[in-house]
mmCIF entry with sequence, helices, sheets and N, C-alpha, C, O atoms, coordinates in Angstrom:
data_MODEL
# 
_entry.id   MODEL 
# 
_entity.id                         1 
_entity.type                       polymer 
_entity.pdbx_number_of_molecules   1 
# 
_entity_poly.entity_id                      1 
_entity_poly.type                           'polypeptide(L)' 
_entity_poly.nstd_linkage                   no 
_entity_poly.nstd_monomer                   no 
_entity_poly.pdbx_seq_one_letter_code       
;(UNK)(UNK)(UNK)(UNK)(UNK)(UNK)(UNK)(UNK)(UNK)(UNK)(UNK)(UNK)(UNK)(UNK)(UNK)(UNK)
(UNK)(UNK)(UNK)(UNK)(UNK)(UNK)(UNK)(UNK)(UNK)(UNK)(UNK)(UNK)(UNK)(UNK)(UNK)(UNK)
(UNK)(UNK)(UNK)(UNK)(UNK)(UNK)(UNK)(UNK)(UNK)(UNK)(UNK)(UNK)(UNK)(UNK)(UNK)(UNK)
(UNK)(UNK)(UNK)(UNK)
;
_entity_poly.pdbx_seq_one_letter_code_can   XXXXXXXXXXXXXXXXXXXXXXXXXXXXXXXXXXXXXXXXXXXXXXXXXXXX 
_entity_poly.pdbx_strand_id                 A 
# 
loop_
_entity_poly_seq.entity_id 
_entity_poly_seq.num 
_entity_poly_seq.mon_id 
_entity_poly_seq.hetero 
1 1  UNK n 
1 2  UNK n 
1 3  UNK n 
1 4  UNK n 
1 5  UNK n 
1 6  UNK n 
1 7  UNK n 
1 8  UNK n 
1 9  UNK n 
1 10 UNK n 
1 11 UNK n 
1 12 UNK n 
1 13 UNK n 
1 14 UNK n 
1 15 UNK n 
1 16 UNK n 
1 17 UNK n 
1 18 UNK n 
1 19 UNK n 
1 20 UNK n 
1 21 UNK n 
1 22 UNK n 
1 23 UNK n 
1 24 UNK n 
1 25 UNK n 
1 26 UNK n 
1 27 UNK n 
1 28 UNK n 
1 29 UNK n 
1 30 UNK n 
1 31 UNK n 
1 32 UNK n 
1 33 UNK n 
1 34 UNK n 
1 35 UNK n 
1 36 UNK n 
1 37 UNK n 
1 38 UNK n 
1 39 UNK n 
1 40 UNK n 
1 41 UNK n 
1 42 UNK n 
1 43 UNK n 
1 44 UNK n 
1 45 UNK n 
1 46 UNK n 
1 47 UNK n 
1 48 UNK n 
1 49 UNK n 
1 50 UNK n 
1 51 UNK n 
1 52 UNK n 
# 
_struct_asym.id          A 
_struct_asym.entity_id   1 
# 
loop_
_struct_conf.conf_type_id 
_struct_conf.id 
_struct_conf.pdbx_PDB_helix_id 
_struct_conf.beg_label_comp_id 
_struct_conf.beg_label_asym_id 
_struct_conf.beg_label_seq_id 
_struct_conf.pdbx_beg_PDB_ins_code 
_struct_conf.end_label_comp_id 
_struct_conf.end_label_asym_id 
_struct_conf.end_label_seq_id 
_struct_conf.pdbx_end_PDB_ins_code 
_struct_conf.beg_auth_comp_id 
_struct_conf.beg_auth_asym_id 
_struct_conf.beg_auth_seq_id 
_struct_conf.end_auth_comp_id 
_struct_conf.end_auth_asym_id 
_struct_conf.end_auth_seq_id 
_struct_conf.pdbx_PDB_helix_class 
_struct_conf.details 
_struct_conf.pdbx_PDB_helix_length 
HELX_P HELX_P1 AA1 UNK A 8  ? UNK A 10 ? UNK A 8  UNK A 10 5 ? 3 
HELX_P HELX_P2 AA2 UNK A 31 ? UNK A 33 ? UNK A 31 UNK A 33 5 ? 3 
HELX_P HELX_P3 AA3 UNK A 34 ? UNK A 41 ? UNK A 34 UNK A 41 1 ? 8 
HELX_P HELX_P4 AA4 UNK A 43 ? UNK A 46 ? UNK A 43 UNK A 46 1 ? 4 
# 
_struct_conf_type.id          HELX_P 
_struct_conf_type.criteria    ? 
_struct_conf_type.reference   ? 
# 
_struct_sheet.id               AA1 
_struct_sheet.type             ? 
_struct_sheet.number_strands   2 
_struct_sheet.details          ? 
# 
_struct_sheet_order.sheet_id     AA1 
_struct_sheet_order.range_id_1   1 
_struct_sheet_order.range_id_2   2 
_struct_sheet_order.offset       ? 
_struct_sheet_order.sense        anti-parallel 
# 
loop_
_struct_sheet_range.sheet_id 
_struct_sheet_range.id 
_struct_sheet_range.beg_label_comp_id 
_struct_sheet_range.beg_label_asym_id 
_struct_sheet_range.beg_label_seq_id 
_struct_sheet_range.pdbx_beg_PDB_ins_code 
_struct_sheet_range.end_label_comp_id 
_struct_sheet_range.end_label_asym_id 
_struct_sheet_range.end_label_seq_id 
_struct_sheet_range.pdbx_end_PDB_ins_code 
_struct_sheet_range.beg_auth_comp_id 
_struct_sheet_range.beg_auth_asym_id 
_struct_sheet_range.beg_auth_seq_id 
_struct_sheet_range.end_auth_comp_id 
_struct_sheet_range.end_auth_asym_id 
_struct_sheet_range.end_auth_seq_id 
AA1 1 UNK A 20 ? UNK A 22 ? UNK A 20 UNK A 22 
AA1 2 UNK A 25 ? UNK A 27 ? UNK A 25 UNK A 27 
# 
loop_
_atom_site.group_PDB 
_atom_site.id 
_atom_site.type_symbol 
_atom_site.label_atom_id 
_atom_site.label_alt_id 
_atom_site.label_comp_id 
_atom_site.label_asym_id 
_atom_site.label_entity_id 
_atom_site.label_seq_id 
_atom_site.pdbx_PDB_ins_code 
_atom_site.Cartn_x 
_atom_site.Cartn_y 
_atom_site.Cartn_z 
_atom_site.occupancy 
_atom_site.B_iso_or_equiv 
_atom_site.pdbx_formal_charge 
_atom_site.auth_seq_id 
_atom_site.auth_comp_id 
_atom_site.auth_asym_id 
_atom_site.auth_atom_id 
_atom_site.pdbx_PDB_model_num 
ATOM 1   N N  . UNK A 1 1  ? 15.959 -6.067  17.188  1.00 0.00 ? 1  UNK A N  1 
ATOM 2   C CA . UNK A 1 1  ? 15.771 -5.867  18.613  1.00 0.00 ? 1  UNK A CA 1 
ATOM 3   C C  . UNK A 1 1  ? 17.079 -5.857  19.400  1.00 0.00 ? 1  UNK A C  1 
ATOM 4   O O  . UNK A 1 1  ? 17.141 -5.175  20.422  1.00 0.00 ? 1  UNK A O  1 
ATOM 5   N N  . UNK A 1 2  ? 18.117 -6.562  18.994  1.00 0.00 ? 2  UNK A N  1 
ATOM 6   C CA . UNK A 1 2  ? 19.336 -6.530  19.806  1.00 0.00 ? 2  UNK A CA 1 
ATOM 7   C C  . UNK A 1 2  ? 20.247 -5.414  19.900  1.00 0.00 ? 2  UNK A C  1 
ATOM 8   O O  . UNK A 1 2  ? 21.080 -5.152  20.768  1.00 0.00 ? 2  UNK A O  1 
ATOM 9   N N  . UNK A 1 3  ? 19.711 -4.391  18.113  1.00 0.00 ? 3  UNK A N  1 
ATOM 10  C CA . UNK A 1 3  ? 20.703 -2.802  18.400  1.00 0.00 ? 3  UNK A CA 1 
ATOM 11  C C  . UNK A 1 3  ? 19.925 -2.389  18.591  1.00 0.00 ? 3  UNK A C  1 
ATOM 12  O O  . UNK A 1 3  ? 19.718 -1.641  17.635  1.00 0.00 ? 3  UNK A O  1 
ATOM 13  N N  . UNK A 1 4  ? 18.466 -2.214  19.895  1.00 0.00 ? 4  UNK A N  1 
ATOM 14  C CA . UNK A 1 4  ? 17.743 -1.020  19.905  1.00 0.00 ? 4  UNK A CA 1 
ATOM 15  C C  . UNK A 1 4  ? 18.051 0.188   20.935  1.00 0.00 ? 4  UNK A C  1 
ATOM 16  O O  . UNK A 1 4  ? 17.671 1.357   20.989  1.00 0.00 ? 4  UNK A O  1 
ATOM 17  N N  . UNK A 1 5  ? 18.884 -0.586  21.704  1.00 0.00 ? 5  UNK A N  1 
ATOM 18  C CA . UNK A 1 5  ? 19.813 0.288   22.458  1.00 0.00 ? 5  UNK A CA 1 
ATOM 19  C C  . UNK A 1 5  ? 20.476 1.275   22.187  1.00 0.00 ? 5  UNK A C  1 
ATOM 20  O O  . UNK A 1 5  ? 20.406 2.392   22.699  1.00 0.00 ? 5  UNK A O  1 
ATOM 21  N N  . UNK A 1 6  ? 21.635 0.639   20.778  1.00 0.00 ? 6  UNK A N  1 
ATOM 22  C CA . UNK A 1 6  ? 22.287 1.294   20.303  1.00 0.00 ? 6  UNK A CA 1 
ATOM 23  C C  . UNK A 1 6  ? 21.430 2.431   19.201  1.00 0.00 ? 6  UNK A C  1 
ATOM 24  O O  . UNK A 1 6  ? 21.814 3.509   18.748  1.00 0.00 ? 6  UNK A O  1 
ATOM 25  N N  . UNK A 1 7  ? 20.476 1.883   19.056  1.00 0.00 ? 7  UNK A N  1 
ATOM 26  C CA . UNK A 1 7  ? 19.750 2.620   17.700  1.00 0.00 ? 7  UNK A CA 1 
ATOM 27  C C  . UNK A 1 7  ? 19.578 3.961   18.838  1.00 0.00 ? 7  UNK A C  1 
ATOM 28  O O  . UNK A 1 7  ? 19.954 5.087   18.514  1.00 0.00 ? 7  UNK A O  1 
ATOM 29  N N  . UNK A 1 8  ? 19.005 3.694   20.100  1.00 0.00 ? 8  UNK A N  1 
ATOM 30  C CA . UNK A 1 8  ? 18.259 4.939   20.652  1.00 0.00 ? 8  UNK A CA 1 
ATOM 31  C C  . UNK A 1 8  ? 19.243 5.650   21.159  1.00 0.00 ? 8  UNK A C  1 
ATOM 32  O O  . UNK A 1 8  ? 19.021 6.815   21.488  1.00 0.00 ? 8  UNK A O  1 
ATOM 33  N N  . UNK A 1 9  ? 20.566 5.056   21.323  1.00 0.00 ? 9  UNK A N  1 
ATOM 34  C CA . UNK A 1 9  ? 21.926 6.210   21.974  1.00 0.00 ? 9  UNK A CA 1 
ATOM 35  C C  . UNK A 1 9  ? 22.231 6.839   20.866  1.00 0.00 ? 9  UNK A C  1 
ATOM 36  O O  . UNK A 1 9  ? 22.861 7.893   20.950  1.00 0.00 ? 9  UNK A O  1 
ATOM 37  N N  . UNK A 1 10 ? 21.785 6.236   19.398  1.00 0.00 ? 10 UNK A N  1 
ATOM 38  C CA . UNK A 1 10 ? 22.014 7.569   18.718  1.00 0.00 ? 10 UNK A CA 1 
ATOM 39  C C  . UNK A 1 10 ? 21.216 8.128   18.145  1.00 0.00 ? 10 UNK A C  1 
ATOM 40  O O  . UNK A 1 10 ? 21.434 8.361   16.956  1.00 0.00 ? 10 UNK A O  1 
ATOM 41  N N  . UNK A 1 11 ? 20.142 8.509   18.669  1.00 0.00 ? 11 UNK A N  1 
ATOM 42  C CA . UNK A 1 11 ? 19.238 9.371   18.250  1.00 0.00 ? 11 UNK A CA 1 
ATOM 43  C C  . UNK A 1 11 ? 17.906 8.373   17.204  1.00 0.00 ? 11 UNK A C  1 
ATOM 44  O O  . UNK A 1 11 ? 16.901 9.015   16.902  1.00 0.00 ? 11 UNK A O  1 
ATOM 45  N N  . UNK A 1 12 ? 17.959 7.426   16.902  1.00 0.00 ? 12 UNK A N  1 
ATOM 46  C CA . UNK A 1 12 ? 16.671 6.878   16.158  1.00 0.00 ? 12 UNK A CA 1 
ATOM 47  C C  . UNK A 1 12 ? 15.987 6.407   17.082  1.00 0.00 ? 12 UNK A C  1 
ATOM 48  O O  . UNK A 1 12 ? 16.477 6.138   18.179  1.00 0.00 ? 12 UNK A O  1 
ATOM 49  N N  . UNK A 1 13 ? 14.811 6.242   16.801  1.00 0.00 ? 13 UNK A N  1 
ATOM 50  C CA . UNK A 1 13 ? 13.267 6.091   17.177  1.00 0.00 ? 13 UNK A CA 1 
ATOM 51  C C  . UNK A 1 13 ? 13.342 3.952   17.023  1.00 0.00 ? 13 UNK A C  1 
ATOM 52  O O  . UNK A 1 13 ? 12.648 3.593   16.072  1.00 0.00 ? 13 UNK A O  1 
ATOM 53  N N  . UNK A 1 14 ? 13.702 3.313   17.420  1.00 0.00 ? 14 UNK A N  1 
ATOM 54  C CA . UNK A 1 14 ? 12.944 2.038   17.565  1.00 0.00 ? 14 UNK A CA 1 
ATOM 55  C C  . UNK A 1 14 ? 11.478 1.671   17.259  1.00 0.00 ? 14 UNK A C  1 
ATOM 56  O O  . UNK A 1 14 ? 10.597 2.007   18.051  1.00 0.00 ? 14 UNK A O  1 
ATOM 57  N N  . UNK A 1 15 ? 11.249 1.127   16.356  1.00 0.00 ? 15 UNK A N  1 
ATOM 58  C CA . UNK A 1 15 ? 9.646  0.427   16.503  1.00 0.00 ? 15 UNK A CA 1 
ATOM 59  C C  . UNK A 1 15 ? 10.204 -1.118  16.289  1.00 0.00 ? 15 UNK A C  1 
ATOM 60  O O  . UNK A 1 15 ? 11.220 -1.538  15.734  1.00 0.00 ? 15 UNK A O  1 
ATOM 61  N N  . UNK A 1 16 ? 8.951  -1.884  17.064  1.00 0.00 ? 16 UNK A N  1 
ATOM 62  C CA . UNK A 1 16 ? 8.888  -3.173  16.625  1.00 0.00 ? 16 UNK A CA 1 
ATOM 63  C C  . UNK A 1 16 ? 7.682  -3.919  15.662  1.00 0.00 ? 16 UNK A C  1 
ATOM 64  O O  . UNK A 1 16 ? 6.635  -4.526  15.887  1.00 0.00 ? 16 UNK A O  1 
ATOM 65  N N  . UNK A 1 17 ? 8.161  -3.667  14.924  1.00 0.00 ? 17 UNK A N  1 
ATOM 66  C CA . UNK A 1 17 ? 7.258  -3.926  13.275  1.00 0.00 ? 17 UNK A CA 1 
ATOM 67  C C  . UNK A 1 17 ? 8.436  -4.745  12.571  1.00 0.00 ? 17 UNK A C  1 
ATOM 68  O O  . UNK A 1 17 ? 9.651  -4.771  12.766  1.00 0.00 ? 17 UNK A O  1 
ATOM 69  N N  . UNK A 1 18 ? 7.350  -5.589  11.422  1.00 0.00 ? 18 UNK A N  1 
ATOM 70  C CA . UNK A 1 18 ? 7.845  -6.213  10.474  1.00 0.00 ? 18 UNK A CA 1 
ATOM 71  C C  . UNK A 1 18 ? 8.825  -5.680  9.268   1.00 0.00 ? 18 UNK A C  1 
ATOM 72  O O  . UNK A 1 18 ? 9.760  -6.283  8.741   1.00 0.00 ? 18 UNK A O  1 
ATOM 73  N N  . UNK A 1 19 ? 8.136  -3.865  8.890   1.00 0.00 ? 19 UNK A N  1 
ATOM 74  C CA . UNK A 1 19 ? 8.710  -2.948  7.875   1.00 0.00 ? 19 UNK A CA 1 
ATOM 75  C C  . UNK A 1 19 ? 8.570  -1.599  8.638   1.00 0.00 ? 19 UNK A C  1 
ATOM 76  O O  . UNK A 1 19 ? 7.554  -1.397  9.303   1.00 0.00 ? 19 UNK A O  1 
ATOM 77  N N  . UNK A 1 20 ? 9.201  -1.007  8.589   1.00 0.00 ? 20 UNK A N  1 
ATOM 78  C CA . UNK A 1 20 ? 8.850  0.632   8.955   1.00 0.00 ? 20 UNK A CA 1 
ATOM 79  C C  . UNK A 1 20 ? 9.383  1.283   7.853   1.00 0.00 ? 20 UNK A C  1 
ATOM 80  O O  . UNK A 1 20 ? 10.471 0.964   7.372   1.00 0.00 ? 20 UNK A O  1 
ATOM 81  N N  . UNK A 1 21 ? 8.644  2.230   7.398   1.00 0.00 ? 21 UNK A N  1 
ATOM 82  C CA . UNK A 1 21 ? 8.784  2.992   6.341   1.00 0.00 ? 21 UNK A CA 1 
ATOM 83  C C  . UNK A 1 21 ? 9.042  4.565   6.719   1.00 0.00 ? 21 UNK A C  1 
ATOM 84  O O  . UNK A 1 21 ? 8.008  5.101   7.117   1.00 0.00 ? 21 UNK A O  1 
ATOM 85  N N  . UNK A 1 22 ? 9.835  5.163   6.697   1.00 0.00 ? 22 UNK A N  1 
ATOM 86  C CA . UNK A 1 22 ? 10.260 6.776   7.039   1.00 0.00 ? 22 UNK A CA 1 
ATOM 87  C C  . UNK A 1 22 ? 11.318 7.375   5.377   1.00 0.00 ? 22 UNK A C  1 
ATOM 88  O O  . UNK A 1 22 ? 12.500 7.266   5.050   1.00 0.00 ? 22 UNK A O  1 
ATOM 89  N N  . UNK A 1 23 ? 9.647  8.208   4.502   1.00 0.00 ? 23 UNK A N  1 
ATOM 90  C CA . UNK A 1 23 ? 10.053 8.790   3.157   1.00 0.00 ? 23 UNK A CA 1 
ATOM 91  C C  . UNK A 1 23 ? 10.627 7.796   2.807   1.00 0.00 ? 23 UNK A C  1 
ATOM 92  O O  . UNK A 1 23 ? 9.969  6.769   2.971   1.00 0.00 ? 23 UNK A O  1 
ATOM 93  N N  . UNK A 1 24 ? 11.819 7.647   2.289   1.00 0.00 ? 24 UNK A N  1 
ATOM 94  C CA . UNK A 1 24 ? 12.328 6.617   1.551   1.00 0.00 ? 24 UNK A CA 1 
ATOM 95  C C  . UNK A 1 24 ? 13.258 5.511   1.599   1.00 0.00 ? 24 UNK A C  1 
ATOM 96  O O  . UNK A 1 24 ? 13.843 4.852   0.740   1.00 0.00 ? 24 UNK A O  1 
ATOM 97  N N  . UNK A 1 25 ? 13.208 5.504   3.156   1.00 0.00 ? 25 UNK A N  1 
ATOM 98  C CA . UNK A 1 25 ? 14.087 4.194   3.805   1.00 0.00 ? 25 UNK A CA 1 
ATOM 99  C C  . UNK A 1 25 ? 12.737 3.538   4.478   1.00 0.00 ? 25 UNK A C  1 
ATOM 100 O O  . UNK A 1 25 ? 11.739 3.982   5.045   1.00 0.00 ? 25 UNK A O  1 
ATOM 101 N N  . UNK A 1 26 ? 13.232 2.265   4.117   1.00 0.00 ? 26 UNK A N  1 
ATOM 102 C CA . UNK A 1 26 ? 12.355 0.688   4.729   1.00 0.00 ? 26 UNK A CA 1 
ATOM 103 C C  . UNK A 1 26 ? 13.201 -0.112  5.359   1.00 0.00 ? 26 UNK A C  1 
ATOM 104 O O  . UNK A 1 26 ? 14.281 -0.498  4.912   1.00 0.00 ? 26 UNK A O  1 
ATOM 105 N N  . UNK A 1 27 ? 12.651 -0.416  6.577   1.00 0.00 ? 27 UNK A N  1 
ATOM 106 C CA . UNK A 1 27 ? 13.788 -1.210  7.014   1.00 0.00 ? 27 UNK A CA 1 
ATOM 107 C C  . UNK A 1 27 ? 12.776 -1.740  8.385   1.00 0.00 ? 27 UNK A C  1 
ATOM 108 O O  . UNK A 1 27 ? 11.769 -1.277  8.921   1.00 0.00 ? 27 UNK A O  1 
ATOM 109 N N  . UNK A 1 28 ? 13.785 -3.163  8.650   1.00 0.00 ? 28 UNK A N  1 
ATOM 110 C CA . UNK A 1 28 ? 12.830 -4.058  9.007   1.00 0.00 ? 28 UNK A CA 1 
ATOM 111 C C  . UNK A 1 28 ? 13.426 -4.913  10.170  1.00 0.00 ? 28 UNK A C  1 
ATOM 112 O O  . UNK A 1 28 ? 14.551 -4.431  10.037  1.00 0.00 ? 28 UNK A O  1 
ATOM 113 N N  . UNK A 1 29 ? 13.607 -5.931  11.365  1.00 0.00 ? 29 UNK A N  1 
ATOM 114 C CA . UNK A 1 29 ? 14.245 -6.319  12.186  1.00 0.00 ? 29 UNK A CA 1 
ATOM 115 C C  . UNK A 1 29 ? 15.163 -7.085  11.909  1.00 0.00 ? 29 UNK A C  1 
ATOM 116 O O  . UNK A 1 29 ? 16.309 -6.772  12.231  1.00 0.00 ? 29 UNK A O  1 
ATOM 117 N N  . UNK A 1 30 ? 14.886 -8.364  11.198  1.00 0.00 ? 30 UNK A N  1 
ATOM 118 C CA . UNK A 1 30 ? 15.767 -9.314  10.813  1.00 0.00 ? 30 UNK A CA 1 
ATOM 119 C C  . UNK A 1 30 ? 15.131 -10.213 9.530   1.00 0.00 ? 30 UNK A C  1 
ATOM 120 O O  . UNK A 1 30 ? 13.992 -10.065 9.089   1.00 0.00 ? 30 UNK A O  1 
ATOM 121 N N  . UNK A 1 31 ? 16.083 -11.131 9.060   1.00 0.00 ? 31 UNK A N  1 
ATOM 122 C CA . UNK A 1 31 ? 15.534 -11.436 7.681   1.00 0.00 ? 31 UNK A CA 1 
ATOM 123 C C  . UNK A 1 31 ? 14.273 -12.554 7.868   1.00 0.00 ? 31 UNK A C  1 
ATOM 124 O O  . UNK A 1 31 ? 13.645 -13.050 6.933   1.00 0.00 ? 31 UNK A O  1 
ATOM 125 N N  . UNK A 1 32 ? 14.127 -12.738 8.846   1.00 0.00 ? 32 UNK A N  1 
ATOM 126 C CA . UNK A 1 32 ? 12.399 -13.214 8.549   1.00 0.00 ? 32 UNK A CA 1 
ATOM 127 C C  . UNK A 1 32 ? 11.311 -12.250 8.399   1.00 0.00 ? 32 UNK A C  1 
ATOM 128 O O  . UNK A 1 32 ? 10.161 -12.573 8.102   1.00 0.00 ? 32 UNK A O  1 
ATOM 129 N N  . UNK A 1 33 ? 11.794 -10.813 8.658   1.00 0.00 ? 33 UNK A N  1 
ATOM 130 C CA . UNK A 1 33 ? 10.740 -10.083 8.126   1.00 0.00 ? 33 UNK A CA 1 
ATOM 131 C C  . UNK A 1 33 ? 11.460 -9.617  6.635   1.00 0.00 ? 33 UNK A C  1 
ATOM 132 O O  . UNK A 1 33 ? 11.326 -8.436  6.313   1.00 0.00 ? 33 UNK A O  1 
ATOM 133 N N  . UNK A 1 34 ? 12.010 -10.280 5.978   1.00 0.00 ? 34 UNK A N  1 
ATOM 134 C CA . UNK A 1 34 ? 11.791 -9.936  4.482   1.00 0.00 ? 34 UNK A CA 1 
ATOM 135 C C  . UNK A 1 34 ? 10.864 -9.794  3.506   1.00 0.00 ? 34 UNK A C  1 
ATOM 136 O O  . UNK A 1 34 ? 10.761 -8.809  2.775   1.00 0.00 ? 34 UNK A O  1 
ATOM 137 N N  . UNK A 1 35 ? 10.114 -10.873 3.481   1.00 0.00 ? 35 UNK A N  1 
ATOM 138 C CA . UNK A 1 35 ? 8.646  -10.325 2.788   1.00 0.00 ? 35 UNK A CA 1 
ATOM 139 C C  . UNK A 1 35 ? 7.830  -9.116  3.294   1.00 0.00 ? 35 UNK A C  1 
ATOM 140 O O  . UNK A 1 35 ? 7.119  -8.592  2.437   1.00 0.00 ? 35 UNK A O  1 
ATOM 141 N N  . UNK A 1 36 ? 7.806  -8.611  4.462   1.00 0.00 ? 36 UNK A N  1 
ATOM 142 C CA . UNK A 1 36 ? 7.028  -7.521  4.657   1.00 0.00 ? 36 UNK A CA 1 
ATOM 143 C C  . UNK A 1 36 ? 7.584  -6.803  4.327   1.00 0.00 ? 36 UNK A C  1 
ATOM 144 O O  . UNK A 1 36 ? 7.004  -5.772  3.986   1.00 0.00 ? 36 UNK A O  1 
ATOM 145 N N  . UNK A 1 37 ? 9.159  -6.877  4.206   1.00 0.00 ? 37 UNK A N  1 
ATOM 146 C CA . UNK A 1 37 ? 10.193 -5.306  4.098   1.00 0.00 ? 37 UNK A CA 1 
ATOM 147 C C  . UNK A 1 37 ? 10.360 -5.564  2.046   1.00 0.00 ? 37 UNK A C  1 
ATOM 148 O O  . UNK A 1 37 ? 10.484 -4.618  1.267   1.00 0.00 ? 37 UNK A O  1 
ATOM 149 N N  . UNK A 1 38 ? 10.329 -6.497  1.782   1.00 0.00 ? 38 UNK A N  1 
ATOM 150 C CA . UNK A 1 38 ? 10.248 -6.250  0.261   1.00 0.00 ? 38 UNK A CA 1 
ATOM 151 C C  . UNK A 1 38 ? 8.992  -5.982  -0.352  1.00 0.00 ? 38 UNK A C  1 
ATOM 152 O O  . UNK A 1 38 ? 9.174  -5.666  -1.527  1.00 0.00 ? 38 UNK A O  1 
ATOM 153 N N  . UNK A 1 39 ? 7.604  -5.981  0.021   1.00 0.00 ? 39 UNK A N  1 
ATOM 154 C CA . UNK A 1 39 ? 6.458  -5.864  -0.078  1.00 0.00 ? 39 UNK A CA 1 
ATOM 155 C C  . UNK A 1 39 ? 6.407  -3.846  0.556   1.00 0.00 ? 39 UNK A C  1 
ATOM 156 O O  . UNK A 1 39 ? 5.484  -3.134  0.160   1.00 0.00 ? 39 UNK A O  1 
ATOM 157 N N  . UNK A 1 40 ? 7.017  -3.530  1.080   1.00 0.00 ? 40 UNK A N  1 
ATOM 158 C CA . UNK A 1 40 ? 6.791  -2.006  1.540   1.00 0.00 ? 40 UNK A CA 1 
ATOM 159 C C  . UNK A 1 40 ? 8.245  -1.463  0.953   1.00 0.00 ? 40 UNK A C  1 
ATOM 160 O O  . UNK A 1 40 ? 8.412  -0.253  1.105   1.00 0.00 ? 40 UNK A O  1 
ATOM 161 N N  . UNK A 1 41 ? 9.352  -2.208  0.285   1.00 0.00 ? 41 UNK A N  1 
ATOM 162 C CA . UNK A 1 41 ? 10.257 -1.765  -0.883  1.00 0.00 ? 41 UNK A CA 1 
ATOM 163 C C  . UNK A 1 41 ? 9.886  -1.428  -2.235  1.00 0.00 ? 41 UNK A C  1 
ATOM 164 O O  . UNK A 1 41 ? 10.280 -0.467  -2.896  1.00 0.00 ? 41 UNK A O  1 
ATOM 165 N N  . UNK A 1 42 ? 9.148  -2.263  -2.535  1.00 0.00 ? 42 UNK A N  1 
ATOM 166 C CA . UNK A 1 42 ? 8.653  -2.324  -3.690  1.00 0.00 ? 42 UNK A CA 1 
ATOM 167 C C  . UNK A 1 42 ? 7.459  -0.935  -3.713  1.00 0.00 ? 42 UNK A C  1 
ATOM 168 O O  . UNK A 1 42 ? 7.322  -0.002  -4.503  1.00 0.00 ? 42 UNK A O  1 
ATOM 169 N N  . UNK A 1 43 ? 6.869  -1.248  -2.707  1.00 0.00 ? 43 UNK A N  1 
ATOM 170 C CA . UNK A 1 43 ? 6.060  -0.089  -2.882  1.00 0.00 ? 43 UNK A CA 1 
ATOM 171 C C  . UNK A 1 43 ? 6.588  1.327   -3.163  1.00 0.00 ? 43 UNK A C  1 
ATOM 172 O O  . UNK A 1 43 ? 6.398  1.958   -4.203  1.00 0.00 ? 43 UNK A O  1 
ATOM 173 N N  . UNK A 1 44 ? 7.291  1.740   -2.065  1.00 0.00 ? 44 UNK A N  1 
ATOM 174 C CA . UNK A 1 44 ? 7.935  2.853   -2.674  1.00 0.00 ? 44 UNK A CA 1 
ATOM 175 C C  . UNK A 1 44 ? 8.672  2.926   -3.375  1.00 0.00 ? 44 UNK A C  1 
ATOM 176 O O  . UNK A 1 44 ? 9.201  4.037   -3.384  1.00 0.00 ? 44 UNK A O  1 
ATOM 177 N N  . UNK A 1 45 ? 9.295  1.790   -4.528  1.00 0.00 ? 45 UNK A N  1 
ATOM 178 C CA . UNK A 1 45 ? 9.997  2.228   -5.518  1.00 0.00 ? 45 UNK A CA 1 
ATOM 179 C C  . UNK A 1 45 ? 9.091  2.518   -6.550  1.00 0.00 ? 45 UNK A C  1 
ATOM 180 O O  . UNK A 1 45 ? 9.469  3.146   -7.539  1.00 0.00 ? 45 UNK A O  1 
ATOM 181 N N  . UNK A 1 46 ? 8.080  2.177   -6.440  1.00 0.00 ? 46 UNK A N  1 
ATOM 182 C CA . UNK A 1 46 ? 7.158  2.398   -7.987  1.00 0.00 ? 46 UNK A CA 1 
ATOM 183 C C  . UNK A 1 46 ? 6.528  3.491   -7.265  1.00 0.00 ? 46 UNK A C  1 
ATOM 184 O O  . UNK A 1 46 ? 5.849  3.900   -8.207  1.00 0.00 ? 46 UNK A O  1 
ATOM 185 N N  . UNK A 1 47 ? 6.227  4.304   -6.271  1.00 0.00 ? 47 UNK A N  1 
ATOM 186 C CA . UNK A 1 47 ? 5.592  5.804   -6.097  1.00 0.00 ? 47 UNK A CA 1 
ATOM 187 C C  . UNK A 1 47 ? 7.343  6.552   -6.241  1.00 0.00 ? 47 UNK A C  1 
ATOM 188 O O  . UNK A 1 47 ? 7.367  7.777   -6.119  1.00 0.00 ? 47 UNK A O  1 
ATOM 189 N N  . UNK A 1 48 ? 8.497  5.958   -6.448  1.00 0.00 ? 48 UNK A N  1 
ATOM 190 C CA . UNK A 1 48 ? 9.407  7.232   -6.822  1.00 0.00 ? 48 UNK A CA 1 
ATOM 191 C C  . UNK A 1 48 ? 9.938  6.631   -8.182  1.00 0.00 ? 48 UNK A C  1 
ATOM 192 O O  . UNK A 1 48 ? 10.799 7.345   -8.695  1.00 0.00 ? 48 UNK A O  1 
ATOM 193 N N  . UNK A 1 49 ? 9.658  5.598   -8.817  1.00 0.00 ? 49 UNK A N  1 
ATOM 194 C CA . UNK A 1 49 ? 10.023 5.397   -10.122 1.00 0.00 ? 49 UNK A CA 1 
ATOM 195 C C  . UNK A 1 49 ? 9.053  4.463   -10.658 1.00 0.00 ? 49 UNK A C  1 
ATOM 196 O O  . UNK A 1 49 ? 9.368  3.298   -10.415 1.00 0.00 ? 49 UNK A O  1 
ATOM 197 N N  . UNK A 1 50 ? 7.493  4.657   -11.599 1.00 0.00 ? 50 UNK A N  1 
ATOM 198 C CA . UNK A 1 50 ? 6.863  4.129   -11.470 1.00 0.00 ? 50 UNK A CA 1 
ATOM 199 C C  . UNK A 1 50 ? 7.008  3.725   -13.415 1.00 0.00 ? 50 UNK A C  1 
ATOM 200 O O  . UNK A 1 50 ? 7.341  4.424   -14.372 1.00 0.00 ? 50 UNK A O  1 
ATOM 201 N N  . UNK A 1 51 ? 6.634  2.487   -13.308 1.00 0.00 ? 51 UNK A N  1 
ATOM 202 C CA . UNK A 1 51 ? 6.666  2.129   -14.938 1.00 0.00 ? 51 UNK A CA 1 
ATOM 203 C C  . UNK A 1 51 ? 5.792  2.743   -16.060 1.00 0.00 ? 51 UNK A C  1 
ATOM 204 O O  . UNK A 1 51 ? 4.570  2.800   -16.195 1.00 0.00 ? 51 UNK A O  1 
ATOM 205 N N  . UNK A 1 52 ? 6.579  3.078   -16.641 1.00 0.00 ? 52 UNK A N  1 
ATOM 206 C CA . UNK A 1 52 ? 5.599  3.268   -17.984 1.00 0.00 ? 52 UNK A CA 1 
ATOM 207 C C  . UNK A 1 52 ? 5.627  3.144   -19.452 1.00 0.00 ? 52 UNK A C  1 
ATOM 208 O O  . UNK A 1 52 ? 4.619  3.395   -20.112 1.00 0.00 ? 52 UNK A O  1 
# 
């Protein structure tokens, strides 16, 4: 929340969520939202590299 200023002078979109997911970047406010942002990491690493 403190670079959303800066995020929007350069052109990104701000949300206030725990994870936001856009294709293949996750990214999240600060490290208390780590579990939501490693829980929506994880996800898309196994839909672009999934075990087998």
């Amino acid at each position: 929340p403190a670079l959303e200023l800066d995020m929007q002078a350069a052109g990104a979109t701000f949300q206030d969520a725990e994870s936001v997911v856009d294709g293949t970047l996750v990214s999240s406010r600060a490290w208390p939202d780590h579990p939501a942002w490693m829980r929506e990491f994880l996800t898309v690493l196994r839909a672009k590299a999934p075990v087998t």
